[in-house]
C-alpha positions as CSV (number, residue, x, y, z in Angstrom):
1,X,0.0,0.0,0.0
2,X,3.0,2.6,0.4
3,X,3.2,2.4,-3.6
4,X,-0.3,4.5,-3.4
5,X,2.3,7.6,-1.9
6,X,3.4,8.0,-5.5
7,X,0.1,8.0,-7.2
8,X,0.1,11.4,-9.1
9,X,-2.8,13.6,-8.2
10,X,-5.5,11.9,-10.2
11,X,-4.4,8.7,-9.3
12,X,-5.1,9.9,-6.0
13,X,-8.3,11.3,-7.1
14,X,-9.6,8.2,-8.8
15,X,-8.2,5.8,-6.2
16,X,-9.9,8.0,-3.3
17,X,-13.7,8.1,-5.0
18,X,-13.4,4.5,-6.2
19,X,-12.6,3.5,-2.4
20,X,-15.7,5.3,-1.7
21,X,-18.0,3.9,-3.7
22,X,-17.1,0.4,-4.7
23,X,-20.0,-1.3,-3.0
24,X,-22.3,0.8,-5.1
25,X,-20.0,0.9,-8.1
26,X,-22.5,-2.2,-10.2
27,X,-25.5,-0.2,-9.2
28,X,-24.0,3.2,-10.3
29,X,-22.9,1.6,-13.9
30,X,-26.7,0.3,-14.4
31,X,-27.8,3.9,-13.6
32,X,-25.0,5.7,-15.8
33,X,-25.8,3.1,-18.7
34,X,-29.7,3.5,-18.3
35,X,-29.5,-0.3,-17.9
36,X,-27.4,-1.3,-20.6
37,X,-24.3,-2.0,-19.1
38,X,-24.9,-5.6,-18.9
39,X,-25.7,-6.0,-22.8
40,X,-22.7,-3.6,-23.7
41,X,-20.2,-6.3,-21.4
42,X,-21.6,-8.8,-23.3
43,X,-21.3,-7.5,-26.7
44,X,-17.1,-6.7,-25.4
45,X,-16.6,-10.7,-24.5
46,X,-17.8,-11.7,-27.6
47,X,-15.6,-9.2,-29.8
48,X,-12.7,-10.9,-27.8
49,X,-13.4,-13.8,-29.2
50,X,-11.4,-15.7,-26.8
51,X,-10.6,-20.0,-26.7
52,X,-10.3,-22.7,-24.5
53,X,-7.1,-22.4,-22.2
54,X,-5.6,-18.9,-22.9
55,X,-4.4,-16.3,-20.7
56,X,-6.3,-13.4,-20.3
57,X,-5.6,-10.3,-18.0
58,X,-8.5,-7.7,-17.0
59,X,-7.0,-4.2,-16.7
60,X,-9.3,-1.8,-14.5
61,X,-11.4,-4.7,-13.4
62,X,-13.4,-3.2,-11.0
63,X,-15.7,-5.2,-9.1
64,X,-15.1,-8.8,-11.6
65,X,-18.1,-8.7,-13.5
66,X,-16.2,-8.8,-17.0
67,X,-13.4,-11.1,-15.6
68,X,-16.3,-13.8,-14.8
69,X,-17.3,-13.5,-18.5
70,X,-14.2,-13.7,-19.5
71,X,-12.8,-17.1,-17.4
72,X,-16.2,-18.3,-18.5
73,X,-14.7,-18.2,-22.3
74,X,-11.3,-19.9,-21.4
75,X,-12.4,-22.8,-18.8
76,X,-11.4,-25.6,-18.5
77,X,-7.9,-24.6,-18.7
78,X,-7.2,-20.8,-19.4
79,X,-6.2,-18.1,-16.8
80,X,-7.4,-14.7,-16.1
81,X,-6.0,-12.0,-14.2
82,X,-8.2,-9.4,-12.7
83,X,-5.9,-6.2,-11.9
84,X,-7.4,-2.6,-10.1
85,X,-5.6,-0.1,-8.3
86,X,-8.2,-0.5,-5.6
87,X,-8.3,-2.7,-2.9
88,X,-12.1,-1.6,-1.8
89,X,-12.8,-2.7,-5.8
90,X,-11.1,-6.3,-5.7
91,X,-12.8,-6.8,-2.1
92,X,-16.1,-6.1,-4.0
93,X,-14.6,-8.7,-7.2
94,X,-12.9,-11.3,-4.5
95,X,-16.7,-11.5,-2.8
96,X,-18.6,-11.7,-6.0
97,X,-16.1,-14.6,-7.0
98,X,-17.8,-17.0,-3.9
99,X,-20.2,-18.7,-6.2
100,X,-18.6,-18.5,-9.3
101,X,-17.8,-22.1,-10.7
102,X,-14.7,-20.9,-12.4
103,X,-13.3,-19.2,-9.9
104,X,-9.9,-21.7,-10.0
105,X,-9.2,-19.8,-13.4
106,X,-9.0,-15.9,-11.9
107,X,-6.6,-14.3,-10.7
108,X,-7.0,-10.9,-8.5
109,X,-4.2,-8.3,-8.6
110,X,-3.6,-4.4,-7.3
111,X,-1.7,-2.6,-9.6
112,X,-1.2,0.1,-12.0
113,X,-2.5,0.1,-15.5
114,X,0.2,2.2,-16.5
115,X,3.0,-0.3,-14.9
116,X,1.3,-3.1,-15.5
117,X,3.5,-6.0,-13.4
118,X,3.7,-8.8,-16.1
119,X,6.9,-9.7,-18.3
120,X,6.6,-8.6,-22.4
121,X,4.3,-11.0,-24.2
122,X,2.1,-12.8,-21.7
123,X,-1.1,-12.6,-22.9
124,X,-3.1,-13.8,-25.6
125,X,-6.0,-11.0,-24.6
126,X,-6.3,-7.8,-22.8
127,X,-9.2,-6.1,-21.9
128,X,-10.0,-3.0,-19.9
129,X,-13.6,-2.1,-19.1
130,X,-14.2,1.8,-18.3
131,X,-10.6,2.0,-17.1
132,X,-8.8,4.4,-19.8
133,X,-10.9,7.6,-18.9
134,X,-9.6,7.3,-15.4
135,X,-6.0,7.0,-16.2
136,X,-3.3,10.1,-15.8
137,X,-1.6,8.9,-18.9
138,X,-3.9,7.2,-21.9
139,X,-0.3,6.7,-24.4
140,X,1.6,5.1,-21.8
141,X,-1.9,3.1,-20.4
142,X,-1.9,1.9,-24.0
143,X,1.5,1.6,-24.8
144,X,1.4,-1.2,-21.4
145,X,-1.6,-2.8,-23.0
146,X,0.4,-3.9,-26.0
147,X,3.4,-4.3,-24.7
148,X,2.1,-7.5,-22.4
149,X,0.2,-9.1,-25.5
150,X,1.7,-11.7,-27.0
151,X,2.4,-10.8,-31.0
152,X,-1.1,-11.9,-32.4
153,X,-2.8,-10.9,-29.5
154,X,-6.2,-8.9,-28.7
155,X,-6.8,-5.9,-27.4
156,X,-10.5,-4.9,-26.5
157,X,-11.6,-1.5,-24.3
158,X,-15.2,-0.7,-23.6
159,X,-15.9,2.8,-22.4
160,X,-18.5,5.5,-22.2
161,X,-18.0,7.9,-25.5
162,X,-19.4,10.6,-26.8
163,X,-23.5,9.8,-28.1
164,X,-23.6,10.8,-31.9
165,X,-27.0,12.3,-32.1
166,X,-26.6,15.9,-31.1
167,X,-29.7,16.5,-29.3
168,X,-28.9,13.2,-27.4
169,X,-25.4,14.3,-26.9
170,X,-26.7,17.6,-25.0
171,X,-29.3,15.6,-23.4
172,X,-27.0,13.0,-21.9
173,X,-24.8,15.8,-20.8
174,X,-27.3,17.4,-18.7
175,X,-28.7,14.1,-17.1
176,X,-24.8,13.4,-16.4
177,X,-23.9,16.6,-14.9
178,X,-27.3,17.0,-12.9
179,X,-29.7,13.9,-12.3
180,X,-26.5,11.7,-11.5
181,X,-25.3,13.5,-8.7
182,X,-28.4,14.0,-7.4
183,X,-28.9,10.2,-7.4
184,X,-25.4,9.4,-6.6
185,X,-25.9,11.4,-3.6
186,X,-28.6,9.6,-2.1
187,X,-27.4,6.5,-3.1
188,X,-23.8,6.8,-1.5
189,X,-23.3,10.0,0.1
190,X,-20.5,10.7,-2.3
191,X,-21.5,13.6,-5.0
192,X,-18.1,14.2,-5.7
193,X,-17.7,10.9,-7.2
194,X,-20.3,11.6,-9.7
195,X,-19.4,15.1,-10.4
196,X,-16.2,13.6,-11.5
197,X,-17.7,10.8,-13.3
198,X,-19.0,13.7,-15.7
199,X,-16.3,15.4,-16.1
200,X,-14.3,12.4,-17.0
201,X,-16.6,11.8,-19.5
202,X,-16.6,15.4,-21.1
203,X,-12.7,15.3,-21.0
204,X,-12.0,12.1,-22.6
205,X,-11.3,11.5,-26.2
206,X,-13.8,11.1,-28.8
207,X,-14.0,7.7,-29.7
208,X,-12.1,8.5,-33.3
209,X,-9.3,10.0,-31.7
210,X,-9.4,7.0,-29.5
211,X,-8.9,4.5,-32.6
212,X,-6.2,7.1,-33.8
213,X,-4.3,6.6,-30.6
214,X,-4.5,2.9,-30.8
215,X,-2.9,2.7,-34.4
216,X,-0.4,5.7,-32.8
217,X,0.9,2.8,-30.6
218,X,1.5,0.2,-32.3
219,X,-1.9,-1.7,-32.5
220,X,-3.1,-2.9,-36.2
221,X,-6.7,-3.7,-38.0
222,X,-8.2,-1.0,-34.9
223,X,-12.3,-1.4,-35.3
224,X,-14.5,0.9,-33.1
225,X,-18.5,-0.4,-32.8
226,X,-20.7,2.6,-31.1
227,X,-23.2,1.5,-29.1
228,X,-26.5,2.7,-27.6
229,X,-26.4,5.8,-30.1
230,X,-22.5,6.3,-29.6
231,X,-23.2,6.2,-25.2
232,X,-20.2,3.6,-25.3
233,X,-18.0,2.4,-27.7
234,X,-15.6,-0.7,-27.9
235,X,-12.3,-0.8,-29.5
236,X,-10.6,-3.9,-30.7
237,X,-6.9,-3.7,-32.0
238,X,-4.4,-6.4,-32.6
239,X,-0.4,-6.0,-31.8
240,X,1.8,-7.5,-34.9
């Protein structure tokens, strides 16, 4: 826990609110999708297009949720590893593990996404669900991702993105910046945390500048699908 001393201030930021709210964090996604959270994970697994018995690492994993899915697609003798920065979020994953019947096949790490602590080359897949807003650095968060895929290996992010419809857009906006804090609020007792949810989103890349960067470094064949009228988008890339 000493490492979290040389977290720079956003790190900081985004490690204190996460702390905060990761018991509510699965409840919060529903409300921030307007329910479509789980169809949008779904729609990411399958783009991985993963097989029986390869390794798999979860960057930003939050609470599990996706790392479920994706040991789900690798039993009976794959591996994935669940990493977070938070140790309130992989207390949340660790409990929603208790049940799971592939449980044997996860691993649950704390560390950084932009020091990820695995060798060049180990995996066959990496994903990272709503993790790449929240980082200090997205280049070097990116520049991780493909440095510990294996050459022929996946990348796949999911994240909240800009809606294409520009009356949507601007309605979004407001229900983002007004309605979930309000609801946040009561929910948690935390409107910080969703005051900065907003402005994450606002300040994040539009999802074409995000395929740009993943061809910037290094990853080939980039696709991005919109979904939900452009409220999240996945990107898939492959490292050479």
């Amino acid at each position: 826990m000493e490492a979290i001393n040389y977290l720079s201030s956003k790190e900081q930021l985004v490690f204190s609110i996460f702390r905060r709210i990761a018991p509510r964090y699965d409840l919060v996604n529903t409300i921030v999708s307007f329910g479509r959270h789980h169809s949008w994970r779904k729609f990411m697994v399958d783009k991985a297009g993963l097989s029986p018995g390869q390794r798999v690492l979860d960057v930003c994993c939050g609470t599990g949720l996706i790392t479920k899915d994706l040991a789900a697609r690798v039993e009976p003798l794959g591996k994935v590893v669940g990493l977070d920065l938070s140790p309130e979020m992989l207390a949340v994953a660790q409990k929603n593990l208790e049940n799971f019947p592939h449980k044997h096949l996860i691993q649950l790490v704390q560390g950084n996404a932009m020091a990820l602590p695995f060798p060049e080359g180990t995996f066959d897949c990496v994903t990272i669900g709503y993790g790449l807003r929240n980082v200090t650095d997205l280049r070097q968060t990116l520049r991780e991702l493909f440095r510990v895929l294996k050459p022929g290996g996946k990348v796949v992010s999911l994240e909240l993105a800009k809606p294409s419809p520009p009356l949507f857009n601007k309605i979004y906006h407001l229900y983002m910046a007004t309605f979930l804090p309000f609801i946040g609020t009561i929910l948690t007792r935390h409107k910080e945390a969703y005051l900065y949810l907003h402005r994450s989103v606002v300040s994040y890349p539009h999802q074409h500048e995000i395929t740009r960067l993943f061809t910037e470094v290094g990853f080939h064949a980039v696709t991005c699908s919109e979904l939900s009228w452009g409220l999240a988008a996945v990107h898939v890339g492959f490292k050479p």
